[in-house]
VMD Tcl script that draws the C-alpha trace (Angstrom):
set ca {
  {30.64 76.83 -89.28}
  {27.05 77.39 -89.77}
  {25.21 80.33 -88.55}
  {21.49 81.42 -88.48}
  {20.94 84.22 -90.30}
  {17.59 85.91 -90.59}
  {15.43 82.59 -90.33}
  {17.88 80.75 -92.42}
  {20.91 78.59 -91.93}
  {23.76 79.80 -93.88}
  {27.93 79.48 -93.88}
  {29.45 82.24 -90.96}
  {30.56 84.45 -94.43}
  {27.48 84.39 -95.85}
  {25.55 86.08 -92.85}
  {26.40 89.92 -93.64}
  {25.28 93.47 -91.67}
  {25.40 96.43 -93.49}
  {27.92 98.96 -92.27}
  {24.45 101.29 -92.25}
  {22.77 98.84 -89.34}
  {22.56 101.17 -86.28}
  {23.43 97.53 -84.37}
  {26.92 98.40 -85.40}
  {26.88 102.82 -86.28}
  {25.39 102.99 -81.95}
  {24.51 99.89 -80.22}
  {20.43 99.59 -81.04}
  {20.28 95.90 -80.66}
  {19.60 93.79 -77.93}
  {20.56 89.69 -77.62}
  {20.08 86.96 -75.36}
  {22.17 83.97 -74.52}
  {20.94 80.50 -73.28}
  {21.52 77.14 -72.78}
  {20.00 73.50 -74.35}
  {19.28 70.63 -72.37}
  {18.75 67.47 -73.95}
  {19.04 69.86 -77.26}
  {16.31 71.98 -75.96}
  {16.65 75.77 -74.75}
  {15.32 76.22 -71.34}
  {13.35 79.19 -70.32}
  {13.24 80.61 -73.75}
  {9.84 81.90 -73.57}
  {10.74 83.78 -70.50}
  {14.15 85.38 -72.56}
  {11.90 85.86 -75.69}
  {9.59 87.93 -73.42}
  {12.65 89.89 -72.40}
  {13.80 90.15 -75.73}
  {10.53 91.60 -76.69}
  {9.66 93.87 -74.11}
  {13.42 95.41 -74.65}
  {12.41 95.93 -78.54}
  {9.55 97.59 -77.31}
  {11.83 100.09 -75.87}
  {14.20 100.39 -78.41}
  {11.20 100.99 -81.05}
  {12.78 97.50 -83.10}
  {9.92 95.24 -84.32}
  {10.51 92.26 -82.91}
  {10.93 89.83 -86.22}
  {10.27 86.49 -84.38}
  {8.25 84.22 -82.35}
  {9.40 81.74 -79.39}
  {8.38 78.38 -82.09}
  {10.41 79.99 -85.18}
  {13.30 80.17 -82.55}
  {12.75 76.78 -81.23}
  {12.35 75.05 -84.94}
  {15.29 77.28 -86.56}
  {17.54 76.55 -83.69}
  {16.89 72.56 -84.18}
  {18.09 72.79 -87.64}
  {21.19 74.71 -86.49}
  {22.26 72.55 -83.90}
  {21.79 69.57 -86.48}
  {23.76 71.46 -88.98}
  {26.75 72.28 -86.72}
  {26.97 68.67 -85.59}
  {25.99 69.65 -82.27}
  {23.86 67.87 -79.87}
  {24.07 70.43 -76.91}
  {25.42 73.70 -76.74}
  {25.68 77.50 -75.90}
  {22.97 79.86 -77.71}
  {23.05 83.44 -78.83}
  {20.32 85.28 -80.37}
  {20.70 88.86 -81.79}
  {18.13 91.39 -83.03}
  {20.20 94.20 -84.15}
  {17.96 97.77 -85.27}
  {18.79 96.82 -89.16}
  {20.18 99.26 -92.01}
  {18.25 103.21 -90.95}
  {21.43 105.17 -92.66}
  {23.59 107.56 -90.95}
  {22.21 109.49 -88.58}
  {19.85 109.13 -85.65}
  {16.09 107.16 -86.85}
  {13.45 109.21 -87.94}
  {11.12 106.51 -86.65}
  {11.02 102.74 -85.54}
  {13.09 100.36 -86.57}
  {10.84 97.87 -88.89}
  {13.18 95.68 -90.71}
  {15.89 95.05 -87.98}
  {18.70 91.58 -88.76}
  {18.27 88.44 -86.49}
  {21.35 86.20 -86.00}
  {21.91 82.85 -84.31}
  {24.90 81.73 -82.92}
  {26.03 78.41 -81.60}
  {29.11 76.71 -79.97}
  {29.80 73.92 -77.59}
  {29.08 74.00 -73.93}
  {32.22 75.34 -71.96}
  {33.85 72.26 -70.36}
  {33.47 72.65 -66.81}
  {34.18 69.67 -64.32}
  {31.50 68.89 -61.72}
  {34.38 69.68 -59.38}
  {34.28 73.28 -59.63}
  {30.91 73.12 -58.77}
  {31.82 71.41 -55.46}
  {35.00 73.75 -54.95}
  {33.75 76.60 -56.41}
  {35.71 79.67 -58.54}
  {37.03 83.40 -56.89}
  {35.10 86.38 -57.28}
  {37.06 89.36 -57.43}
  {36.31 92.78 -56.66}
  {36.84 94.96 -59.44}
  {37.25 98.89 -59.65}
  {35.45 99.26 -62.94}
  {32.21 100.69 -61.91}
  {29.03 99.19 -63.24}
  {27.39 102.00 -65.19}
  {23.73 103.07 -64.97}
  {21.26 101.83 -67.21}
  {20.39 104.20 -70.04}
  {16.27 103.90 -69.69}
  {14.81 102.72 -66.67}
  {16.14 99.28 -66.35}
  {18.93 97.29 -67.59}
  {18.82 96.02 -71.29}
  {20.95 92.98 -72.33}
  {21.86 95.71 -75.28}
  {25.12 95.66 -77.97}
  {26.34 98.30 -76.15}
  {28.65 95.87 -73.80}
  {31.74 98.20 -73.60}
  {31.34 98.12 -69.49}
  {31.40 94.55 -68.91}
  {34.25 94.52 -71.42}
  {36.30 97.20 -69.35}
  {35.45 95.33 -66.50}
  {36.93 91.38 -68.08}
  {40.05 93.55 -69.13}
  {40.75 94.61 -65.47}
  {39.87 90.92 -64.26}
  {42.79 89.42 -67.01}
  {45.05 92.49 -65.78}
  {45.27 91.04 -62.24}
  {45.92 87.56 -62.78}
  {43.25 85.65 -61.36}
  {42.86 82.20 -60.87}
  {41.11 79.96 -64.28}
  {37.75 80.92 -64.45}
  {37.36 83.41 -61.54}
  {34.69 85.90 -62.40}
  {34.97 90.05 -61.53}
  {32.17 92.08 -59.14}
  {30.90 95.66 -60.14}
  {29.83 97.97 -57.45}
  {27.54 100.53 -58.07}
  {29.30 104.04 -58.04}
  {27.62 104.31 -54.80}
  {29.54 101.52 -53.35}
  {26.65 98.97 -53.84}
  {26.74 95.25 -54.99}
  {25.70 94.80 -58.28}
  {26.55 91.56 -60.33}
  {29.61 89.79 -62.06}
  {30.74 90.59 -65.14}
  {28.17 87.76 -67.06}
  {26.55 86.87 -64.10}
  {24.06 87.70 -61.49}
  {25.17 87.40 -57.28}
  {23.66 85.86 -55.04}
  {24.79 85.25 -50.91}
  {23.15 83.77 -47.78}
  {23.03 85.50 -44.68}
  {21.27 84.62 -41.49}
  {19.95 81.44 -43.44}
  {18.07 84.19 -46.09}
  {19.04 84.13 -49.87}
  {19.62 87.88 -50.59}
  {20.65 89.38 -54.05}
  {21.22 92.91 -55.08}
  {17.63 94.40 -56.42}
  {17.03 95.62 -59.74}
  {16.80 99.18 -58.39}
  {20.96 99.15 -58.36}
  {20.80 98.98 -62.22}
  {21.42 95.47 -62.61}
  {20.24 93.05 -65.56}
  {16.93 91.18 -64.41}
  {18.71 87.97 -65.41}
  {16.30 85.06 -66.27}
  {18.56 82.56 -64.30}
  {18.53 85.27 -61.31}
  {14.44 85.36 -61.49}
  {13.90 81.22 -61.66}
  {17.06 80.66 -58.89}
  {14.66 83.57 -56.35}
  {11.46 81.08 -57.47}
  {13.02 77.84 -56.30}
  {14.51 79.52 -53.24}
  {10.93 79.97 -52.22}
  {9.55 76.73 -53.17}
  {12.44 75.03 -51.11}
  {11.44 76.89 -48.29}
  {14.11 79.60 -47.76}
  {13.13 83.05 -47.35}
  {14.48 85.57 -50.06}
  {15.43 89.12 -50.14}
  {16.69 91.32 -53.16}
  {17.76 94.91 -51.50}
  {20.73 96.75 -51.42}
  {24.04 95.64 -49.78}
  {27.87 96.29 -49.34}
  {30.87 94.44 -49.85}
  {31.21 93.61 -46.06}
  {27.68 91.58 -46.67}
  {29.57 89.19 -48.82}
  {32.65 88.83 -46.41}
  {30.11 87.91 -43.80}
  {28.00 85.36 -46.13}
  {28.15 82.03 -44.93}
  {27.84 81.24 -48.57}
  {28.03 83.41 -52.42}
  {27.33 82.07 -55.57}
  {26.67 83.51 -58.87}
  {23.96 82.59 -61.90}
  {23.92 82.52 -65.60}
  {22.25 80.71 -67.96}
  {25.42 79.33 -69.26}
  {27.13 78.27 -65.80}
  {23.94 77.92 -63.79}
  {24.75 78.23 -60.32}
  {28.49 78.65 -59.66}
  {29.25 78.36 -56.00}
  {32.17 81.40 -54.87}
  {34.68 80.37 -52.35}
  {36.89 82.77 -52.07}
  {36.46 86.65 -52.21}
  {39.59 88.80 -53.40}
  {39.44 92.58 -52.29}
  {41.16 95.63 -54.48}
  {44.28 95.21 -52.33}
  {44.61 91.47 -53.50}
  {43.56 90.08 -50.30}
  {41.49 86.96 -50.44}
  {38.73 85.66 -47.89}
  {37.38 82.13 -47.78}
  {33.62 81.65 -47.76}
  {32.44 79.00 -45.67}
  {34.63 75.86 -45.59}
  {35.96 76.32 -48.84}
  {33.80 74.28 -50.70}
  {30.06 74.76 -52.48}
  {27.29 75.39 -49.27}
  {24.21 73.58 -48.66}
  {22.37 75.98 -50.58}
  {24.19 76.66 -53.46}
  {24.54 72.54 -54.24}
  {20.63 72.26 -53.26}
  {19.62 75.10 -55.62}
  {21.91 73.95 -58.42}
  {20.29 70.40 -58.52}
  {16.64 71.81 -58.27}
  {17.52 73.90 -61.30}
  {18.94 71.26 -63.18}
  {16.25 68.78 -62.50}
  {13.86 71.74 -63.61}
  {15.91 72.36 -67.00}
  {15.92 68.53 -67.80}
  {12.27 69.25 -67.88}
  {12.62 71.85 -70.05}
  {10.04 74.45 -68.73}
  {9.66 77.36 -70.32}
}
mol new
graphics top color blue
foreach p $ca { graphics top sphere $p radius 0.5 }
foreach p [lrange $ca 0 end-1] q [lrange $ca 1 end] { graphics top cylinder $p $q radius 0.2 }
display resetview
């Protein structure tokens, strides 16, 4: 397998971090994940923004531009034999020694990772997954709003309880806020409609500011439905006549059934993927064949 390593496109064993990079000695890196259509990535320039405002907090220089991403991930798609596929791209702080920095981080390690899309049948998109209620709390965010940082131990607590109880293939875990808020899925951002309104949790509950989230709220609007980000309860979602979830990876995953901590499951809806949810999804997708940024 080939790997992108620092602008260039070497075998996975060849791309090495120092046991000194404070990515690995306490979590200063930050990464974002994305999709290709048609071999392009969609909305990178808004995830490089992200990218580089984060580095701006984390006092990383940000080694690379939204082009060098674009041309180096063409030549690592062509070297992997792949035509389409799943992105990751990793700035980790680079090798500062033990001990906390002394300053910013100026010579931090880049990585890019590809694999093939998940294989997901365009009938769970029409039947939609379960979206479990989980008791792992999501945490707070360690500055004043939620990095996509290394430091990814709660979402992996949180996928360990999900496996624990047995859900059905695919079925994705929800993290309240320790005040008893909705927050998002484990790799994924929640949405619901109630009274006809699209509503989603707001950023002030410590969620990420997903880039799927943000461009799902824009084409709610230009369809014509009236949004709302704010803070709600679990009994919000058992009333929603519909629930879906975003990520760049799945796009818009409709939610038909809701499973309580007691094991107790509620259908949304009919059963299958709402108006909304399948009108959404298709605007999205016609927008990513078009591969805005």
């Amino acid at each position: 397998m080939k790997v992108g390593y620092n602008g260039d496109v070497v075998d996975a064993k060849e791309a090495v971090i120092s046991v000194f990079d404070h990515g690995f000695l306490y979590g200063m890196g930050l990464f974002e994940t994305f999709r290709t259509y048609g071999g392009k990535p969609y909305l990178l320039d808004r995830h490089m923004q992200r990218l580089a405002a984060g580095c701006r907090e984390l006092g990383i220089r940000i080694p690379i531009t939204g082009a060098e991403v674009r041309e180096w991930l063409s030549r690592l798609l062509a070297a992997n034999g792949l035509g389409e596929a799943y992105v990751r791209l990793t700035v980790s702080a680079g090798d500062a020694g033990l001990g906390l920095p002394s300053g910013e981080y100026e010579q931090p390690n880049v990585v890019l990772l590809v694999k093939p899309l998940p294989d997901v049948s365009e009938e769970v998109y029409r039947q939609g997954r379960e979206l479990r209620l989980l008791k792992t709390a999501r945490n707070t965010p360690e500055g004043g709003y939620r990095l996509k940082s290394l430091h990814y131990m709660n979402n992996i607590l949180a996928k360990q309880e999900l496996l624990a109880a047995k859900v059905s293939a695919g079925a994705e875990g929800l993290m309240l806020t320790r005040e008893g808020r909705l927050a998002e899925g484990i790799v994924s951002n929640l949405f619901f409609v109630r009274d006809g309104k699209v509503c989603t949790p707001g950023l002030e509950t410590g969620i990420l500011p997903g880039i799927t989230r943000q461009r799902v709220l824009e084409l709610a609007s230009e369809a014509g439905y009236e949004t709302e980000e704010g803070l709600y309860g679990w009994d919000d979602l058992l009333q929603a006549a519909e629930v879906w979830t975003t990520g760049s990876v799945q796009e818009l995953m409709p939610i038909t059934k809701l499973t309580d901590l007691q094991g107790v499951s509620y259908q949304v809806g009919q059963g299958t993927a709402g108006p909304a949810a399948s009108a959404l999804l298709a605007a999205y997708r016609h927008d990513a064949r078009n591969v805005k940024a």
